[in-house]
N, C-alpha and C positions, 0 to 999 in steps of 0.2 A: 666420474661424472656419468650419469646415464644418457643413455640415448635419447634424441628428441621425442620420438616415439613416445617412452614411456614415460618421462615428462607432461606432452599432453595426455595422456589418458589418465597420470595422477590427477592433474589439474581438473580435469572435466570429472573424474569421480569426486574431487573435493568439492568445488561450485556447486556439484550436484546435490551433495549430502547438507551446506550451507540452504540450498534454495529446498530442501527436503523441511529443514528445522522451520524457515522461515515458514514454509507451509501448516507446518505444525502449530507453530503460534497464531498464525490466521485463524486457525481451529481456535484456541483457544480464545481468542477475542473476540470472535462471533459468539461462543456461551457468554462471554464476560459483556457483551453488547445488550443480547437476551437476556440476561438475567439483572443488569444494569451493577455489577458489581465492579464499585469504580475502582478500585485497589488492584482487581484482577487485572482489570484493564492496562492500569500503570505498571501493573511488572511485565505484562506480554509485552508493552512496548519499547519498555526498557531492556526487555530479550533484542527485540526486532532491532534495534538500533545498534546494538552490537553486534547480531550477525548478520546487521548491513555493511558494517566497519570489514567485519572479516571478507565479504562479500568482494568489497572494493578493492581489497589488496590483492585478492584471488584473482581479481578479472585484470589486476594490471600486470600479474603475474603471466596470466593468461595471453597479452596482448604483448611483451615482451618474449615472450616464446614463438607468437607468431612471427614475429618481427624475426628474428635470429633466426625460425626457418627460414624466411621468405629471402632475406641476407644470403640465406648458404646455400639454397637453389636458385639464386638471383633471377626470383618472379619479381614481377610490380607491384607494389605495395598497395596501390588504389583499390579500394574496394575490394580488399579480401575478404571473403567468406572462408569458412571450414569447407563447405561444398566445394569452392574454387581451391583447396588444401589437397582433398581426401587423395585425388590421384597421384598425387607426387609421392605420398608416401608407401612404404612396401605394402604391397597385396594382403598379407597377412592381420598387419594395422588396421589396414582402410577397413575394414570388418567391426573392427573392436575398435576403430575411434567412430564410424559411423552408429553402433549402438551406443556407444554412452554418450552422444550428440542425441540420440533419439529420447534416449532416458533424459536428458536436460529439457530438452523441449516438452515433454510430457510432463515433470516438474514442474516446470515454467506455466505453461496452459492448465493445470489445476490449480496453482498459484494463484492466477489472475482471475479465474470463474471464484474462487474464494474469495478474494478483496472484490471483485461487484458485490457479490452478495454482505460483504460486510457494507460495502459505503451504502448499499438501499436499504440495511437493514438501521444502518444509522441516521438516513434521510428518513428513514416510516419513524424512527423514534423522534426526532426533530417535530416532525410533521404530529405528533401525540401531544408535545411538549408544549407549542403556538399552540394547538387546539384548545388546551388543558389552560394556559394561559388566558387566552380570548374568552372562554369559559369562565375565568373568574373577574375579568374583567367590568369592572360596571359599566352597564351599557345604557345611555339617557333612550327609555321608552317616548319619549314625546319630546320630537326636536321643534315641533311647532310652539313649543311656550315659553314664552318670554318672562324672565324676572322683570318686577316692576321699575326696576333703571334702565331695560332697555334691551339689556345683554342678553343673551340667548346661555342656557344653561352650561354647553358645553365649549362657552367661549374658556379659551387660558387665560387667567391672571393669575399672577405670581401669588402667594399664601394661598391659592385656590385647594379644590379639594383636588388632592392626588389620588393613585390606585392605594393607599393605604393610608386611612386614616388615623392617624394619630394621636384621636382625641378619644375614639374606643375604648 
């Protein structure tokens, strides 16, 4: 069985190489957003879902290692951080579990500046899509004129005219 040590530092270089890939698929679905290719679209997702799965198991991997440290140097479990971690373990560790903590975090913060830029990049295409829409939309130029029963052009009745006519 290896040491706890190298336990967390496997862990944090796996999570890390997980949230690497996941960044990597961000990439690719920001072109697949851009170029509106919805197939590309559906397989980065269908990546992303699976190395969310693998992601989940890592981090409960992760959170059971804490736990069995925290056990075996009987800290308080409450609000443990890695920061409230680092000094219990050997001098030598604390060096090389505090860098591949930094490399996660730095993953993690590129990560997240890519999905903004994906969700505005999907909210400007939304935003194209209503316009492009309302744009073909027939719009009644003169709400001031009344049919000679009474009703105002743009009232609803049912067999009325819809956005696609039918009879074209």
């Amino acid at each position: 069985m290896k040491p706890l040590t190298e336990e967390f530092i496997q862990i944090f270089n796996e999570i890390t190489e997980v949230h690497e890939a996941i960044y990597a698929a961000a990439v690719r679905k920001q072109e697949g957003i851009v170029t509106g290719e919805m197939s590309k679209l559906e397989e980065v997702l269908k990546e992303e879902s699976a190395l969310i799965q693998q992601l989940r198991k890592l981090e409960n991997t992760r959170q059971h290692l804490v736990q069995r440290y925290v056990e075996e140097k009987g800290l308080e479990t409450e609000n443990i951080t890695m920061e409230k971690l680092l000094p219990f373990f050997p001098e030598a560790e604390q060096e090389e579990l505090y860098d591949r903590q930094q490399q996660l975090l730095q993953i993690i913060g590129k990560l997240k500046e890519q999905n903004e830029l994906n969700q505005q990049l999907l909210e400007d295409s939304l935003s194209f899509v209503t316009m492009s829409l309302d744009a073909f939309t027939p719009q009644n130029e003169f709400n001031n004129y009344r049919h000679p029963s009474g009703k105002q052009e743009d009232d609803f009745e049912p067999g009325g005219r819809s956005l696609f006519d039918t009879k074209a």
